[in-house]
C-alpha positions, 0 to 999 in steps of 0.5 A: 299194491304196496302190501302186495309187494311186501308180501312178495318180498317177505315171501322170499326173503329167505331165497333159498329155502322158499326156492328149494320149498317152491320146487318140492311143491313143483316135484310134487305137483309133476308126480301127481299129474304123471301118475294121474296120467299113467292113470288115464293113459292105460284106460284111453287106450281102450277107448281108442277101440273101434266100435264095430269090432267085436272079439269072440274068444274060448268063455273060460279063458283067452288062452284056450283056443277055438276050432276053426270050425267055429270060424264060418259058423260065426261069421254066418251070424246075421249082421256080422259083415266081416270075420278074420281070425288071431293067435298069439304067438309069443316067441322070444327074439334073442332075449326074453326082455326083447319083447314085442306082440306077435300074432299070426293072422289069416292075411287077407280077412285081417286086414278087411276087419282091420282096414288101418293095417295098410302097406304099400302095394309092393310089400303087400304083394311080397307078403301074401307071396312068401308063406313065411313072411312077415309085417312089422309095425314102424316103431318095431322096426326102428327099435331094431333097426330092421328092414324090409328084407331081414329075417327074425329068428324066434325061439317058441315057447307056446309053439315050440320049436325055431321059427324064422320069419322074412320081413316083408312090409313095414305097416305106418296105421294112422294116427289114433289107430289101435293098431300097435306100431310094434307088432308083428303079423305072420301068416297062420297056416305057417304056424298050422302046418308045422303043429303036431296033430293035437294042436292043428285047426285051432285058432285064439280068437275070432274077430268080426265087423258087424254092419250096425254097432247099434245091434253089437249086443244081439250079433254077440248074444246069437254068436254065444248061443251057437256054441251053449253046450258044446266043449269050447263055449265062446264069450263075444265082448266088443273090442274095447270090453276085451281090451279093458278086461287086461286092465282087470289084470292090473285092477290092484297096480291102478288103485295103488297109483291112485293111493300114491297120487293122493300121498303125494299131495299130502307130501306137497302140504307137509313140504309148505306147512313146514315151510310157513311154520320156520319161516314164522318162528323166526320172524316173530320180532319182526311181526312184533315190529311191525305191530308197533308201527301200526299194523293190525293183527289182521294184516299180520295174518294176512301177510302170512298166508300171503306169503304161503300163497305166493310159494305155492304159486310159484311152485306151481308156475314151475310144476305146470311149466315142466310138466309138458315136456316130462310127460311127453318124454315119458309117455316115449318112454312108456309107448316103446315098452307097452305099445299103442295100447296107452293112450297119450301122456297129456297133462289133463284139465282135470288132474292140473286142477286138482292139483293147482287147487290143492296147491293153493289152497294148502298154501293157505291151509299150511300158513293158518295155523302160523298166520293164526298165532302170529296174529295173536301174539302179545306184542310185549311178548314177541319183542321179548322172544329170541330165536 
């Protein structure tokens, strides 16, 4: 206990720079566990897709539409119970950085394959009554200080033209939904009607509920091979594969993340080691000291790394104390650009123990090689040194 309680002294006996290294090792510890996050908040986004549910878009790219003659045909497939259909829009509101998704549905199968999205029996009314109205997600709505009411004018840009949309519902979908809260849903034939002959009847993709989850690969499967050879063949994924076919666009962001989180353990050794290395060079007198008191080499030893050890321990205390609520704030952050697609910004067991791991054990690591030389000193010598 007495030991114990030198080295926690020895620790800090410097307060000030063993405080400063136990908050770069608290930095270090918060960086690592946000872009871990980042990390596993983009792919649980994903996960949160629902099982049943699978997308059947244009096999060349998502941006090439479909017929809508494909639409009854698909929706024939054996074990398919529910099909509905989406475009993107796209569109701008005021300005190019007010961005939010924009979809433009066939309401009433939409919200059979996508039972979440659920308004009050008013504003559904209202809805399916005015052809240019619209839905808006809770956190849009906030965000723009809109409600039901209010008109969104929108500059085309895949649809050309000015578009003017009424609010008519704001939808709350439940907690864990993949439905994003800061979308907007419009009626399809409002865009139809207003494109030029060449790009009528056409849809983004077909989304359908098939009856086992157990039989998504054969409902797929069938639905491709209905379309083998005919100008626009289909690729039918399950949600979440389509889903997680955008995280193949940011592929290179993610694996640079991923580098970054591990430079920045490497920051968090350097920051102790250099630490351990100054705050033993200038205490060899009184390691020299303490040997000619009776203490063993050993001991010498072990009080440094002990006291690595112990700021490291600190800096972790303070790392994983803050980490909750700065992840949290920017998890907000996150979610108001991007959406429902992230998932929750939690610290997660696994990253908290890496690096709780590598903090302790750096601690000890970047202690050795002065705990190592303070040991063998000559004791003659290290009374001798001046610093």
């Amino acid at each position: 206990m007495v030991f114990l309680l030198l080295v926690v002294k020895s620790a800090f006996r410097n307060r000030l720079r063993s405080l400063l290294t136990a908050f770069g090792v608290a930095i270090a510890i918060i960086a690592f566990l946000f872009l871990r996050t980042v990390i596993s908040a983009w792919h649980a986004g994903a996960e949160r897709a629902a099982a049943d549910r699978l997308v059947v878009r244009n096999k060349i790219s998502i941006i090439f539409p479909l017929p809508t003659a494909y639409f009854q045909k698909v929706k024939n497939v054996p074990g398919v119970t529910e099909a509905t259909w989406a475009n993107w829009f796209g569109g701008v509101y005021k300005d190019p950085r007010n961005f939010f998704a924009k979809f433009a549905v066939d309401a009433d199968s939409y919200q059979r394959v996508y039972p979440e999205l659920q308004l009050p029996p008013e504003e559904q009314k209202a809805w399916m009554g005015d052809r240019t109205g619209c839905i808006i997600g809770e956190e849009l709505a906030a965000k723009y200080s809109w409600k039901v009411g209010d008109e969104i004018p929108l500059a085309g840009d895949i649809y050309p033209g000015d578009w003017k949309f009424t609010i008519r519902g704001i939808y709350h979908p439940p907690q864990g939904s993949s439905i994003d809260k800061r979308t907007m849903f419009f009626h399809w034939k409002y865009l139809d009607e207003r494109m030029p002959e060449g790009r009528k009847n056409q849809l983004g993709v077909v989304i359908v509920r098939v009856a086992d989850v157990q039989q998504s690969t054969s409902v797929a499967s069938t639905i491709d091979k209905l379309f083998d050879n005919s100008p626009a063949e289909t690729r039918t994924e399950t949600e979440r594969a389509f889903q997680m076919s955008f995280l193949s666009m940011v592929s290179a962001m993610l694996v640079a993340i991923e580098a970054i989180s591990g430079v920045v353990l490497a920051i968090l050794l350097l920051i102790l080691g250099n630490t351990m290395a100054m705050a033993t060079r200038e205490r060899t007198t009184e390691y020299a000291v303490l040997r000619a008191i009776g203490f063993r080499p050993s001991h010498i030893v072990r009080l440094v790394l002990g006291e690595g050890l112990v700021i490291a321990g600190t800096g972790v205390a303070l790392g994983l104390g803050m980490a909750p609520a700065i992840l949290r704030i920017a998890g907000q952050a996150f979610q108001r650009v991007v959406g429902a697609f992230l998932g929750s910004f939690v610290v997660q067991p696994g990253p908290a123990i890496a690096a709780v791991a590598v903090a302790l054990l750096g601690g000890m690591l970047a202690a050795a090689v002065p705990a190592w030389r303070a040991g063998r000193m000559r004791l003659v010598d290290a009374l001798r040194r001046v610093e």
